[in-house]
Phi, psi and omega in degrees: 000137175236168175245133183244295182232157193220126181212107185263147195214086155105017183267122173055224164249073181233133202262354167195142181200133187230110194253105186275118197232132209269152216258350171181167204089195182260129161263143176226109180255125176217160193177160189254188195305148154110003192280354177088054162292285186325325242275316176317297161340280180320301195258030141261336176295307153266046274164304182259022167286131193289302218293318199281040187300197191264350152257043214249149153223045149325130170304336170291300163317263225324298150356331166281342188289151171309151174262112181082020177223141208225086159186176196257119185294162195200131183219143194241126206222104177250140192185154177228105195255116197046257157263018199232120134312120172185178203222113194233171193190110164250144163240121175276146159079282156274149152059044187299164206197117190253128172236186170174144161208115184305083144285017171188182299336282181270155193277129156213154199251145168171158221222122171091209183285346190274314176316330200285320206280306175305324167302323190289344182276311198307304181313308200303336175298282169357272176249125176291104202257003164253347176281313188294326168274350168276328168260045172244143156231121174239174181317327181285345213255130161315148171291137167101256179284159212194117166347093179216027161278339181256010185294130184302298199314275181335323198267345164309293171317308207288315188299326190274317161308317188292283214088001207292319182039055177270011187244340224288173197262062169217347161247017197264309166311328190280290175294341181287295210307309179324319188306311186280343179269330197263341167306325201314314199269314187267125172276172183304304194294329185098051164249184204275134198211197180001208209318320195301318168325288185291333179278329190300313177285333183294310160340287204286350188261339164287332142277345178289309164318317163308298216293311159323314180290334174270341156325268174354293152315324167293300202276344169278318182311318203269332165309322170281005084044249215285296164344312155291337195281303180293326147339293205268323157044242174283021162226005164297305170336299165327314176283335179287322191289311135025293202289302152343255180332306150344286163264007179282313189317265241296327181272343245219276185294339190259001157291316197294292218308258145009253237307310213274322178296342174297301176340304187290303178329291160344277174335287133002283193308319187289337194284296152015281199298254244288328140314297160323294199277005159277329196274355184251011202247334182294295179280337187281327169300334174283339179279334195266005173297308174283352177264006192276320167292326170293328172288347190263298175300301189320326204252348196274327173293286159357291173302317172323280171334281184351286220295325214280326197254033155234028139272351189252002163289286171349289203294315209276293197316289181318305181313330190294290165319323152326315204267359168298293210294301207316309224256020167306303168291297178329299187293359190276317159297012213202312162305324166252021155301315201295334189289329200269323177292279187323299161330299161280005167249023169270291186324300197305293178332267215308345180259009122309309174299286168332334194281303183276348123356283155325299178292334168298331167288338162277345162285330168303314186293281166323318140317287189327313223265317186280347151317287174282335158315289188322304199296312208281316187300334166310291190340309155308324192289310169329293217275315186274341160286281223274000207269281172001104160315139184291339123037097185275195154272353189279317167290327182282356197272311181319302181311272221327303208291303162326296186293315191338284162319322202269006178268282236304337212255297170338317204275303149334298180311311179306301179341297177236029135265142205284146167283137151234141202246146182252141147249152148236103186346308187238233193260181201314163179190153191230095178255173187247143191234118153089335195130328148227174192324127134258119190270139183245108149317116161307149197112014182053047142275136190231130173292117182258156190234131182265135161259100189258284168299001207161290322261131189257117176243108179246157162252115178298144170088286212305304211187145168235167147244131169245138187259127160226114187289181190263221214253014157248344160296343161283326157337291177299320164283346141296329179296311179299348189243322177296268174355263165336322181284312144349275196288005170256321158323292187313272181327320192280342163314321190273335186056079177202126184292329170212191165296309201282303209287349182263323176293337176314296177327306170325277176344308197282315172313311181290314164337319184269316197303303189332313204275296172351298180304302197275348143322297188289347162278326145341293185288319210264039177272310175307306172303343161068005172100012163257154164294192176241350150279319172334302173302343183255352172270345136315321170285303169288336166283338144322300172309339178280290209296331187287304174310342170283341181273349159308317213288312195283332213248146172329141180275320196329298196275155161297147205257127166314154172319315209194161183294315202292337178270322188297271178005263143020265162274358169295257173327331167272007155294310187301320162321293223274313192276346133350276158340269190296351174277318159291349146288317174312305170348288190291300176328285205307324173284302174324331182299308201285339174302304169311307161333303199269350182271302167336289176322303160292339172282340174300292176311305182325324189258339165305317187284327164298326178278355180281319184287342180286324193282315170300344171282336179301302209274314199297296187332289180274013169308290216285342160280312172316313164274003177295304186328310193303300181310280196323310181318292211253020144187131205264136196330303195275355131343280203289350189265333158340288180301311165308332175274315177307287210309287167004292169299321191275005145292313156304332190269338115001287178286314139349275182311321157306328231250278195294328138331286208319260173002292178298341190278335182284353182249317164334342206001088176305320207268331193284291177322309170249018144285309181317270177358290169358271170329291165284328164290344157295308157286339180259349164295307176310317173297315176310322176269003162288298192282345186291316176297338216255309198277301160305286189323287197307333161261010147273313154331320160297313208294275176306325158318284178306345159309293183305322185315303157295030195226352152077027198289313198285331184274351181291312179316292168000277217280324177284339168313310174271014152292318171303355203262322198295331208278294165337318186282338174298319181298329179285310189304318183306306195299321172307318192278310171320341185238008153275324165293316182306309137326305171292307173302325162294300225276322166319280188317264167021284198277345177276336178292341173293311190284346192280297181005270183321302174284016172271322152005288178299323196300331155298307202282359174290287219270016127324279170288005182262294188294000193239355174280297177285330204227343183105170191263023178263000191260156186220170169217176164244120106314121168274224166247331151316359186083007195255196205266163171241311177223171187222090272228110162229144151058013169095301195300126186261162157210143188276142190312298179274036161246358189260153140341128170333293230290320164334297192294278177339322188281320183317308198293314172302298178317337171257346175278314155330309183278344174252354173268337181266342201266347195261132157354133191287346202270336181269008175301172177199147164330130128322100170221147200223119162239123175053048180263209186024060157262018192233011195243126162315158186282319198282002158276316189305352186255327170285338182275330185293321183285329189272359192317292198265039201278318195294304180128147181324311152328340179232150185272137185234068172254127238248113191234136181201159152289285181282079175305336193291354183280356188245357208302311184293357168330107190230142233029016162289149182267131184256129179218106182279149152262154179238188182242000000 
């Protein structure tokens, strides 16, 4: 494929664009981003998409639109693809639209669908459409590596390099059929599949068929068996029961015999039990007799006691009753002691309190007063600080440091700067130095002068000299004029005349601050962290509370001396009234004890008389039914009866002793197990034998089924199905490992011949890659064709362990190498966008000489922002975009 023209209209944002492209060599299109490089690459890329037609609203299309403009991008392609030169053009979304025209061989015109569908026959002829997406590398794109096993073109190419003709069209039929006799048998991976798959399962269901059928055949053997077995069974069963029945009878009578003695036994006892229970019902009527005469005295004493502990009850109450009013008085005398006590230490308190009251107030009054001493001594102390020049020590460090520097430098200067001494010859005279009057006395006495910066000497009218030093002594006296300028800041900052006049200052100043301070530390020792109104307002409210309590307190008592005796008589007031509240105390629990000692002899004498009256009442109960009882049976009735039941226990009980005995010789428990026992075994043996018997006519049941069903001859045929279905299977098998055989030894030798044919494809980019790098690079090319490693100076490294920049120089160089190797008519463009952005400049100038390496025959495009990566290029064509 060559690209001849590109002509874009209204596509992203480029609203008309027409690009004329030289039929082979290197194109270098630039321009800078957004300008629409990609865009080309892109919207000729779908221009040739079968899917994008002109009625398509695909996201890629819709995506060619313009942004905010409602109109149809529409893109035109002149381009030669195998033999056909031709001009193809879509317009999308508005007004679509499809054209082509054939220029060559035969010219031809056409519109709409029939054009899409002859451009999609011409491509599918043509264009290797895996060679055309492998030799582009763009932005978008793995670094590097790049598809090329299924490109036709290439592997053609490569077959023609090689000699390998591992491609050739006489043998790729030949592998496809080896390929399709070995599917037969076989899956892709080589496991067991298709025809080889079915006779083995066709096998294994023929033996499984077999194997059932001889099943079958085992179990009708084994049901005539089992029949026979069950047959003699049941009639060994048969024979046993006769004996059985026999002896259940034999236990069955000698049950009755044992039955009937129990019964006598039973009889006996229960007459026995109902004796006993006349002889115990017989003494319990005589014991309640008696005891009903012993409850009848027991309650007559019980009242006596009564009545003898309530009259002494009486006797306690009354006495009781006396001793309330004494203690009563008591507790009454003892509440107004407690009372009187409180009174005089409620005094006593509050005229402590008052007392220290007084006293905080004359201590307060006395602070307030050295307060104000103080505040005026601030005021002085303030007014003499502000008097002061503001002069720190940091400023007096500064002057110090400063006149220091303007000696050490003076001093240098006297030192090392040059003198001029003036005379006058003749008589006195008079010159200006520096600007002023110097009078020179005559007699050749002569005025010397230090030359620091400089010096200007004139005699008016007459002359001038001028001194100029050299240039570190100006140096030096600039520095010295610097100083000196310093050091005059500093004094006029300090408002000070000299050094000495800022340490005074200093002094005084720290001086005044000291005293300031220690004022002020003063107050706030005195103020205690309160102001002095808190305080003076804490000084009138004492003064009030002492005067409301003159106001307030009792004349009666004398007002103490002093806080320390009001103290004082305070606590032993608090004392006295301790005491008496504890006297109170104690009265009031006696009064309450004597209360509650009253009551309880009050319920005590409520309760004796309740109980005296109820004993009363029980008392004549218990003669009343004594009486009653005697009327219908009288004491010696009852010792009577007891004695008749007596005998007729005995007698009884007798009769029993002799049941017992026999029953104890009967063995009653032994006699009906045995019964148990044989009745037990012979149900069982019945239902043995009933079971035995049902088995036995279903088994019959089933002989006779299986008996028609013809199992030995089904067993036959499936046995010779298996066997036919088995020889198939060895045949199937014999061909399966004949295709297999042949498809290795095939495979064998085409992995040989790939060798070769890889071959041509290392050594271009060999010879390509050693043009940049030099004659130590090498490569791995694999059997896909992609690079595996990479060689400089004897070291390899695998391809996804190198650098962007590596990798990017790899990928142009094998796409460069598959462009030289492929034919020029079956070729398709080079196309690189915007790459060797991660390449030095100096590889970038060794990568730039193989660009046209491939040969006049291949299209070469080249898309960048920095036209300057392609400059060494020679004869390439440059085609800037503008906006």
């Amino acid at each position: 494929m060559r690209l001849h023209r590109l002509h874009l209209r209204d596509v992203k944002g480029v609203t008309d664009r027409t690009i004329e492209f030289p039929d082979s060599g290197v194109v270098v299109i630039e321009g800078p981003n957004e300008i629409g490089k990609t865009t080309l690459l892109e919207a000729f890329d779908l221009l040739l998409d079968p899917r994008a037609k002109a009625s398509s609203q695909s996201k890629a299309v819709r995506a060619l639109q313009p942004v905010g403009r409602d109109v149809g991008p529409r893109v035109e392609a002149e381009f030669s693809v195998g033999p056909y030169r031709l001009r193809f053009a879509t317009q999308w979304l508005r007004g679509v639209a499809t054209e082509l025209e054939i220029l060559a061989p035969v010219r031809e015109q056409l519109s709409g669908e029939a054009a899409q569908q002859r451009l999609d026959a011409i491509l599918a002829e043509t264009l290797d459409r895996p060679l055309w997406e492998a030799l582009r590398f763009t932005q978008a794109g793995e670094l590097g590596q790049m598809a090329l096993t299924d490109s036709a073109v290439l592997t053609e190419a490569l077959d023609g390099a090689s000699g390998a003709h591992l491609h050739a069209a006489d043998g790729a039929p030949l592998l496809e059929r080896v390929e399709r006799e070995f599917l037969r048998y076989y899956t892709p991976t080589g496991r067991v599949g298709g025809e080889l798959k079915s006779a083995v399962a066709a096998a294994t269901a023929a033996q499984d068929v077999a194997v059932h059928a001889h099943g079958r055949l085992v179990e009708t053997e084994e049901l005539v068996a089992r029949h026979e077995r069950l047959r003699e069974q049941a009639a060994t069963l048969a024979q046993r029961e006769p004996g059985l029945t026999a002896q259940r009878d034999r236990a069955r009578a000698h049950e009755a015999e044992v039955t009937a003695i129990v019964r006598a036994h039973e009889e006996s006892t229960a007459a026995l039990a109902r004796a006993r229970q006349d002889s115990v019902q017989a003494r319990d009527d005589l014991a309640r007799r008696e005891r009903a005469v012993q409850d009848l005295e027991d309650v007559e004493t019980r009242i006596r006691a009564a009545e003898a502990a309530l009259e002494q009850v009486r006797a306690d109450l009354e006495a009781a009753t006396g001793t309330s009013p004494t203690l009563a008085a008591a507790r009454d005398a003892a509440r107004a002691d407690r009372d009187r006590a409180r009174e005089v230490s409620d005094v006593a308190t509050a005229d402590a309190e008052q007392l220290a009251a007084a006293a905080r107030s004359t201590e307060l009054a006395q602070v307030l007063e050295r307060l104000a001493a103080l505040r005026a001594e601030e005021s002085e102390a303030l007014a003499a600080s502000e008097m002061t020049p503001d002069v720190g020590q940091e400023a007096v460090r500064a002057l110090e440091s400063a006149e220091r520097e303007v000696l050490r430098l003076r001093t240098l200067q006297e030192a090392t700067g040059a003198r001029v001494t003036v005379e006058a010859l003749g008589a006195e005279a008079t010159v200006l130095l520096n600007g002023e009057a110097l009078q020179i006395p005559g007699g050749g006495e002569g005025q010397e002068a230090l030359v620091r910066g400089g010096l200007q000497l004139d005699l008016p009218g007459d002359l001038r000299v001028t001194v100029r030093p050299e240039a570190s002594a100006n140096q030096l006296a600039g520095e010295l004029a610097d100083t000196e300028a310093r050091l005059a800041g500093l004094l006029e900052a300090a408002g000070v005349a000299d050094v000495e006049a800022a340490r005074a200052a200093a002094a005084q100043r720290a001086t005044a601050t000291a005293r300031l301070r220690h004022v002020r530390e003063r107050l706030a020792d005195l103020r205690s962290g309160r102001s002095e109104a808190d305080l003076a307002a804490e000084l009138a409210r004492l003064q009030e509370a002492v005067a409301d309590h003159e106001t307030a307190r009792p004349p009666d008592y004398p007002l103490p001396a002093d806080e320390a005796t009001a103290r004082a008589v305070a606590r032993a007031a608090v004392t006295a009234s301790r005491e008496a509240q504890r006297a109170l105390e104690e009265a009031e629990l006696a009064l309450a004890e004597h209360e509650r000692h009253l009551a309880q002899l009050r319920q005590r004498l409520e309760k004796s008389a309740g109980v005296n009256e109820t004993l009363g009442e029980r008392l004549a109960q218990e003669r009343g039914r004594l009486a009653e009882s005697r009327e219908r049976r009288s004491d010696e009735a009852l010792q009577q009866a007891v004695a008749e039941a007596g005998a007729a226990y005995a007698r009884v009980e007798a009769k029993a002793a002799v049941t017992g005995r026999d029953l104890e010789e009967a063995d009653v428990d032994g006699v009906r197990a045995r019964l148990e026992a044989a009745e037990r075994e012979l149900t069982e043996h019945s239902a043995e034998l009933a079971r035995v018997r049902e088995q036995q006519a279903q088994v019959q049941g089933q002989v006779e089924l299986v008996s028609g069903e013809g199992r030995q001859e089904a067993y036959d045929l499936a046995v010779a199905e298996f066997e036919r279905v088995r020889r198939e299977l060895d045949q199937v098998h014999r061909r399966a490992r004949a295709a297999r055989h042949l498809r290795d030894t095939l495979s064998r030798h085409r992995d040989a011949a790939h060798q070769a044919y890889v071959r041509p494809y290392r050594e271009e980019i060999r010879r390509l890659g050693r043009v940049v790098y030099g004659d130590t690079f090498d490569v791995e090319v694999a059997d896909d064709l992609t690079i595996a490693s990479r060689t400089l100076h004897g070291t390899s490294v695998p391809f996804d362990q190198l650098s962007g920049g590596a990798k990017e120089q790899l990928g142009i160089l094998s796409r460069l190498a598959v462009a030289g190797l492929v034919e020029t008519g079956d070729g398709v463009p080079v196309i690189i966008d915007d790459a060797l952005g991660y390449t030095d400049p100096e590889r970038l100038e060794r990568v730039s000489t193989v660009f046209g390496v491939p040969g006049e025959g291949t299209q070469v495009v080249l898309l960048t922002c920095t036209p300057e990566r392609y400059r060494a290029i020679e004869g390439a064509t440059t085609i800037s975009l503008t906006a």
